[in-house]
N, C-alpha and C positions, 0 to 999 in steps of 0.2 A: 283180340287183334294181335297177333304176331308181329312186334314189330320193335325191334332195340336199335337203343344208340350209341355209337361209336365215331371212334377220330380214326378215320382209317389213313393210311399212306395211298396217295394218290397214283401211282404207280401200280396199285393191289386193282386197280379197277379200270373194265373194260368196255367195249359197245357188247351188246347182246346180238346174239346172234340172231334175234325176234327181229331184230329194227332194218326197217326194210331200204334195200341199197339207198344211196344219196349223198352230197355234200354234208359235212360237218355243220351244227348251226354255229354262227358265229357272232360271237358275245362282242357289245356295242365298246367303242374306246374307253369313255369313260366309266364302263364297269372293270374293264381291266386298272382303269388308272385307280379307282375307288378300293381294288385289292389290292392294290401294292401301298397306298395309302392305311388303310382298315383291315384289310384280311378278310376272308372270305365271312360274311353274316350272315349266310343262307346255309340252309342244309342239303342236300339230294338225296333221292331214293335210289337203295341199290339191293342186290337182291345178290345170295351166294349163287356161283357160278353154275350153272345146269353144263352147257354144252363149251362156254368159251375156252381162252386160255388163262387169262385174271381169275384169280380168284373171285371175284364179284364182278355183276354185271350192269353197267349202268341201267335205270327205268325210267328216275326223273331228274333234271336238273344238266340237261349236258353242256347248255351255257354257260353254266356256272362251273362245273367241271374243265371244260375248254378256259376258261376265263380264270380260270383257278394257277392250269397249267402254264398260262402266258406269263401268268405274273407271279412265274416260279415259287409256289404253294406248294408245298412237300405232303401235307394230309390235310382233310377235308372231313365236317362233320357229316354223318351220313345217316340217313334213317333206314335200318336193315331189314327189309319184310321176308318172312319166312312164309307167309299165306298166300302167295298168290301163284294160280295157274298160267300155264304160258298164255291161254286168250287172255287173262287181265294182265297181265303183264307186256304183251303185244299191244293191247289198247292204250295201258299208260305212255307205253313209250311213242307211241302215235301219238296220244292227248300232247306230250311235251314238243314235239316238232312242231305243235301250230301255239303254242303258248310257253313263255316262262313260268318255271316253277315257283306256285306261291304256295307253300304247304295249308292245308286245310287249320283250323284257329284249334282243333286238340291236339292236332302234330306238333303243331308250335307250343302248345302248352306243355307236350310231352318234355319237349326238347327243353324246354328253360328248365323242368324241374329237375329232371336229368342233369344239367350241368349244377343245376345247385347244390344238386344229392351226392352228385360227384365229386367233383371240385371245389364243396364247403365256399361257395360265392355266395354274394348278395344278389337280391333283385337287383340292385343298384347297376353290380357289374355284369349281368347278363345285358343289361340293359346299353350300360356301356358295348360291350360287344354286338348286339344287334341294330346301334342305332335308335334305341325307344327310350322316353322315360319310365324312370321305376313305375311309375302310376299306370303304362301300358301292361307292363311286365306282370306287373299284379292282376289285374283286369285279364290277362290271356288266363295265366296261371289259375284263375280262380273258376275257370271253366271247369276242370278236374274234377272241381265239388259235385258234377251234376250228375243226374242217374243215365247211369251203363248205356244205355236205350237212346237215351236224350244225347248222348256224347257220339255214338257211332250214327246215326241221324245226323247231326254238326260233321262228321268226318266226312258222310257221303255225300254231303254240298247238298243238301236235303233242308238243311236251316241254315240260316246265314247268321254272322258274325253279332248284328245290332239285335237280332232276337234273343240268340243264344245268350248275351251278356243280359238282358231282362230276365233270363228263366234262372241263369246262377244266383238270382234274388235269395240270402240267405234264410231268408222266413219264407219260402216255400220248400214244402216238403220231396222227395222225390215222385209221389205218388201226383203233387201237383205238377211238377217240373214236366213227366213225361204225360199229361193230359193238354196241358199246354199248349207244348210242345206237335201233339197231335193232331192240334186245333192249327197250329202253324201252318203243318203238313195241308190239311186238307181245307182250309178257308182261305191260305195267304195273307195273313192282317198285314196294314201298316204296321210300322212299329209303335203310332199312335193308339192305336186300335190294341194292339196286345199289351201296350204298357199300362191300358184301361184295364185288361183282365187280368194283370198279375195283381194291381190295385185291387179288385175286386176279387180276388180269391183270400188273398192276405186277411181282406176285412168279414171274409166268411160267405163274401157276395156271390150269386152265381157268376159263372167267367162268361159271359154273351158276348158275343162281338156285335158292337154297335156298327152301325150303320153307317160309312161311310160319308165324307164330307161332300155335300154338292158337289161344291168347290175343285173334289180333288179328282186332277186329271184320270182319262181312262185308263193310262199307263199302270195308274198302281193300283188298279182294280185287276190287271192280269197278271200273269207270273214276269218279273223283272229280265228282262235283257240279264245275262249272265257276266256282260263286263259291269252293267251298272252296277248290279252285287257287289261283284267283284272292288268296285271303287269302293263301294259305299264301309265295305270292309276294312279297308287298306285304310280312309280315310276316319274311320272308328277309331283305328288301332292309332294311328297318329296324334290325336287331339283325346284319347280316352275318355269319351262318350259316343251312344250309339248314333249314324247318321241314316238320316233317310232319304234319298235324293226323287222326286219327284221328273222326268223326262219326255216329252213329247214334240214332237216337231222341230227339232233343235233348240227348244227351251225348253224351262221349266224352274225346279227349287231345289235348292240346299239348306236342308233341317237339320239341325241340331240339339239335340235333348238334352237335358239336364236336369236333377234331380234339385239341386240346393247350389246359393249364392258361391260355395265354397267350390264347387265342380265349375260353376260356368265361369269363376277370376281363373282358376288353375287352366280352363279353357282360351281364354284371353292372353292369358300366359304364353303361351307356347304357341298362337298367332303372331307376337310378338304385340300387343295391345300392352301401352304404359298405362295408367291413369293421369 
């Protein structure tokens, strides 16, 4: 994957000439006020300039960019792809006019190790800078471990965030991770269901995917709505353990897994639950 990171000067970067006529999108109040408070905690995708005048040319992230510029931000971290054709790169920049950019869970792994590797920081203070606890930061970070296959799979929204953290299971092998992994691709387990067969590989058991619960709506018997993903991610990374949200009819559940008493206090924790 072609793809470095840098703090470029915000001034070096342009619209693409790909992106097709239209209004600026325009970044909400309180994310400008959030920059001028915090500084920018997201990254954008930008790509060396083919046809502009910038030296780079924006792909993803123009909210943040625009919202960068408001709240007079001089450079912005950027993730630099060298591998993409002008159709994928016309697409991304399309994908970003109908959504904010939420970098995919190995971009973001990239990016933390990157500043750590850089800049000799802690989890602690990546952490500080993105807004997450170190417990998050480690949990994205620990993505990296997994096999090559298994990670660009995670990058193409191919596996989502609450599986990907079950397959980084450090007693699974890579030969296991990307079988798994496969079984993701093509059964779609709950994360109940695949948490059964990382257990079950660990113990040498074959990996079968049990049988769904009566019980469980038809929603999670098809492929997920892409924002629920999407939450169910965002809301992983917050609380660092994996969540599964169940959805149908305007209702439905919110799961949350845990392995030992120790994960679900530090879970409680950060709800804000006293004893």
């Amino acid at each position: 994957m072609g793809v470095e990171f840098k703090l470029i000067d915000i001034d070096l970067i342009g619209y693409s000439p790909l992106r097709e006529k239209g209004a600026p999108v325009s970044p909400s109040p309180d994310q400008v006020r959030s920059m001028l408070l915090n500084g920018v905690t997201d990254i954008i995708m930008v790509r060396l300039s083919q046809y502009g005048s910038a030296p780079y040319e924006l792909i993803k992230g123009e909210a943040i960019w625009i919202a960068a510029q408001s709240a007079q931000i001089t450079s912005i971290q950027c993730a630099v792809r060298d591998d993409l054709s002008d159709d994928q790169a016309a697409d991304l920049i399309k994908e970003d006019r109908r959504q904010s950019f939420i970098p995919d869970p190995i971009t973001e792994a990239e990016t933390y190790q990157s500043l750590i590797d850089s800049e000799k920081i802690s989890k602690a203070e990546v952490g500080r800078r993105f807004g997450k606890t170190r417990t998050v930061v480690s949990r994205i970070i620990g993505l990296l471990q997994l096999d090559p296959w298994v990670k660009e799979e995670i990058r193409a929204g191919r596996i989502n965030y609450t599986h990907a953290r079950l397959l980084a299971n450090e007693r699974l092998s890579h030969f296991d991770q990307r079988y798994l992994a496969e079984q993701c691709i093509k059964q779609g387990p709950t994360t109940r269901q695949l948490g059964t067969m990382v257990k079950s590989t660990i113990e040498g058991l074959p990996a079968e995917l049990e049988p769904a619960s009566p019980h469980t709506s038809q929603a999670t018997a098809k492929n997920k709505d892409k924002d629920i993903i999407r939450l169910e991610q965002r809301l992983g990374e917050i609380i660092g353990c994996p969540v599964d949200i169940e959805h149908s009819n305007g209702a439905g559940a919110l799961k949350i897994k845990y392995s030992n008493l120790d994960i679900l206090s530090g879970v409680l924790e950060r709800l804000g639950y006293e004893a």
